[in-house]
C-alpha positions in Angstrom: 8.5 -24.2 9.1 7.8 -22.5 5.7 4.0 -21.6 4.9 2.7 -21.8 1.2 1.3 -17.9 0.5 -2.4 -19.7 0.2 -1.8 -20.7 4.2 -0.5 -17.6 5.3 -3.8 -15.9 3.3 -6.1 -17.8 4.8 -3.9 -17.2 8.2 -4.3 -13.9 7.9 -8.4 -13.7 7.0 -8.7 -15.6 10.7 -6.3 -13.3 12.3 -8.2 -10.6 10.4 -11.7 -11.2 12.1 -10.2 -11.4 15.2 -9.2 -7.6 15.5 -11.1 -5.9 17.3 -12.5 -2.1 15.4 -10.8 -0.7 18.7 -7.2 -1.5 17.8 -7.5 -1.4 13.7 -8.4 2.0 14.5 -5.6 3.0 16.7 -3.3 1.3 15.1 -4.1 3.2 11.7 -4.0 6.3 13.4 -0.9 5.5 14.1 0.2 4.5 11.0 -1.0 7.5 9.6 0.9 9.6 11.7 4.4 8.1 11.5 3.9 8.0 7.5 2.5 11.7 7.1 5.9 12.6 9.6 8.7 10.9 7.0 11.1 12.9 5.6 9.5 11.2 2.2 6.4 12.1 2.3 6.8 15.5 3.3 9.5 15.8 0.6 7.3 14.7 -2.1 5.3 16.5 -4.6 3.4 13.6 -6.5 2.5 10.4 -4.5 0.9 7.3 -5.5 -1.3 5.5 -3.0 -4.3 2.8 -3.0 -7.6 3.7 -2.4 -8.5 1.8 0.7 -11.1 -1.0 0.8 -12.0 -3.6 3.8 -9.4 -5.0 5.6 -6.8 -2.8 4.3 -5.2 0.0 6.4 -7.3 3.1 5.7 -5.9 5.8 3.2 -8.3 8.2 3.4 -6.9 10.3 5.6 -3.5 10.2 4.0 -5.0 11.3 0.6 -6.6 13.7 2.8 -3.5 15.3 4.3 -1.8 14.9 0.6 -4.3 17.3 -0.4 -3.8 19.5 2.7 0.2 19.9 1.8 -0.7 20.7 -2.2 0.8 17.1 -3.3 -0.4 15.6 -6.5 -2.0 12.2 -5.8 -2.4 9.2 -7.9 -4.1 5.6 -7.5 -4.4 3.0 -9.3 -7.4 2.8 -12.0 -7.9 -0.8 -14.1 -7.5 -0.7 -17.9 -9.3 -3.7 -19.4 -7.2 -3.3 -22.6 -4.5 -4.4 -20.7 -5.8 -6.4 -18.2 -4.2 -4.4 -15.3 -3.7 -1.4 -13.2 -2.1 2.3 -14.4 -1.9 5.0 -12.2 -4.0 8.2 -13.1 -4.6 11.6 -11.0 -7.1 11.6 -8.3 -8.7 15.0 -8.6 -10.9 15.7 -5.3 -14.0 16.8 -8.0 -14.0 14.1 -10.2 -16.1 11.1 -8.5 -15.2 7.5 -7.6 -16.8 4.4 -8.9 -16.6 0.8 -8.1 -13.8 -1.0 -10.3 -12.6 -4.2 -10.8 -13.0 -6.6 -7.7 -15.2 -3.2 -6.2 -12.0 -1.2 -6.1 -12.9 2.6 -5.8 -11.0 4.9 -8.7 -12.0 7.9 -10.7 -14.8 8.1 -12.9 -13.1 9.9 -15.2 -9.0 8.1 -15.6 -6.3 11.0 -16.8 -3.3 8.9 -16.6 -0.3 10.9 -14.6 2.1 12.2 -16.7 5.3 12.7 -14.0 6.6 9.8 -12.2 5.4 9.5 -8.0 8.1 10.1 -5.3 6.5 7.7 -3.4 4.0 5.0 -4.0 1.7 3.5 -0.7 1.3 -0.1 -1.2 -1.6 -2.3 0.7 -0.9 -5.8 1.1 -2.1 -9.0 2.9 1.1 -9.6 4.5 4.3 -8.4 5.0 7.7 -10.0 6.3 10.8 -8.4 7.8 12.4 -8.5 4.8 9.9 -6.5 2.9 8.5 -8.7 0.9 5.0 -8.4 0.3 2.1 -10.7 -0.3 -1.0 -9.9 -2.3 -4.4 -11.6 -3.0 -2.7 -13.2 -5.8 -3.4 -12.1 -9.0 0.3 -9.9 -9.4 -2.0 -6.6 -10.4 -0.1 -4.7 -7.8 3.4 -5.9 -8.8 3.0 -5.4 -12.6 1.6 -1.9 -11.5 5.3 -1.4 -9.5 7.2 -2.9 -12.2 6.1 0.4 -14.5 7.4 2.6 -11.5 10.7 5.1 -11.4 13.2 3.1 -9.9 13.9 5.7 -8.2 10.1 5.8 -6.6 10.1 4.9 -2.9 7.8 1.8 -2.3 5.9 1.9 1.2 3.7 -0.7 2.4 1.2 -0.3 5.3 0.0 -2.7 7.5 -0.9 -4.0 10.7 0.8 -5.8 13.1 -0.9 -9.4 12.4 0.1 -8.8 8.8 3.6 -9.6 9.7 5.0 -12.8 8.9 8.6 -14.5 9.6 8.7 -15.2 5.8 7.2 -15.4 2.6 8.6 -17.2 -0.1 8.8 -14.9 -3.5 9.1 -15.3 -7.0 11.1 -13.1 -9.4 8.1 -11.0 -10.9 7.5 -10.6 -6.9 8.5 -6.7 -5.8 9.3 -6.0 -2.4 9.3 -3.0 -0.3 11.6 0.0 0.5 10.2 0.3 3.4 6.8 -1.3 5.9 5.4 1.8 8.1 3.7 0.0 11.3 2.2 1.3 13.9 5.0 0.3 16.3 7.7 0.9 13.8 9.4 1.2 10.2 10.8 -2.2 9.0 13.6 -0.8 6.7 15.7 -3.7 5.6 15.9 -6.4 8.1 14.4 -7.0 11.5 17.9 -5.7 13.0 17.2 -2.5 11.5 13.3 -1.6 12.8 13.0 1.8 13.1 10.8 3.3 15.7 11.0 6.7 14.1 
């Protein structure tokens, strides 16, 4: 049976309560550490990644360790001019503010001028195909669709955010790759990765 993305939403704010702080915790530990480990990440110089709110696996400490290895980090930032999402440089001085929908980015927005290795992508769901499911409103994948094609796209997410499939659309972009705590989910469920 094939859920509509408003049911598997709505399926994933119940299954979202019922986590316990315990294992959201562990788990984005462990997310953390199999995504500062990849190959990728350590061979990047400019990453793009969200900056975290409820709900979402936490990026702090990934920005964090970004920092630690002398990467340039960027996150998204809304532009009311055109109605979306640009990615500008997050500079460790230069404080946050609440954006659109209460989304933290920088006060002051210097759009990046290079193009990221990597971009870290949230999501409310994910299925072994990497596709990705939003909260709807396609900010996220207008924001990819201005991306290198060459960029690696990586989402995060816990285990209850993965679903057997979500139906797409063609303005719909999917993953590279899904970093789990248990695993990687690279192409298709024959090929998760536990590295």
């Amino acid at each position: 049976m094939e859920f509509t993305k408003e049911e598997i939403r709505a399926t994933m704010k119940v299954l979202q309560s019922a986590q316990s702080a315990d294992v959201l915790a562990e788990e984005n530990a462990n997310i953390l550490k199999r995504l500062t480990t990849m190959k990728e990440f350590i061979d990047a110089d400019c990453i793009g990644c969200y900056l975290s709110v409820d709900g979402e696996v936490d990026t702090s400490e990934i920005i964090k360790k970004a920092f630690e290895m002398e990467k340039k980090v960027c996150v998204p930032a809304y532009y009311d001019g055109i109605k979306g999402y640009k990615y500008v440089i997050l500079d460790r001085n230069v404080p946050l503010i609440d954006g659109k929908y209460k989304i933290p980015e920088p006060k002051c927005k210097i759009e990046i001028e290079q193009s990221s290795d990597i971009v870290i992508i949230p999501g409310v769901a994910f299925d072994f195909e990497r596709n990705r499911l939003g909260h709807g409103c396609g900010y996220f994948d207008r924001l990819l669709a201005t991306v290198s094609s060459d960029t690696l796209k990586i989402g995060l997410a816990f285990s209850f955010q993965i679903v057997e499939k979500i139906t797409t659309v063609e303005t719909d972009v999917s993953m590279d790759k899904i970093v789990l705590s248990e695993g990687i989910i690279q192409s298709c469920s024959c090929c998760k990765s536990d590295t």
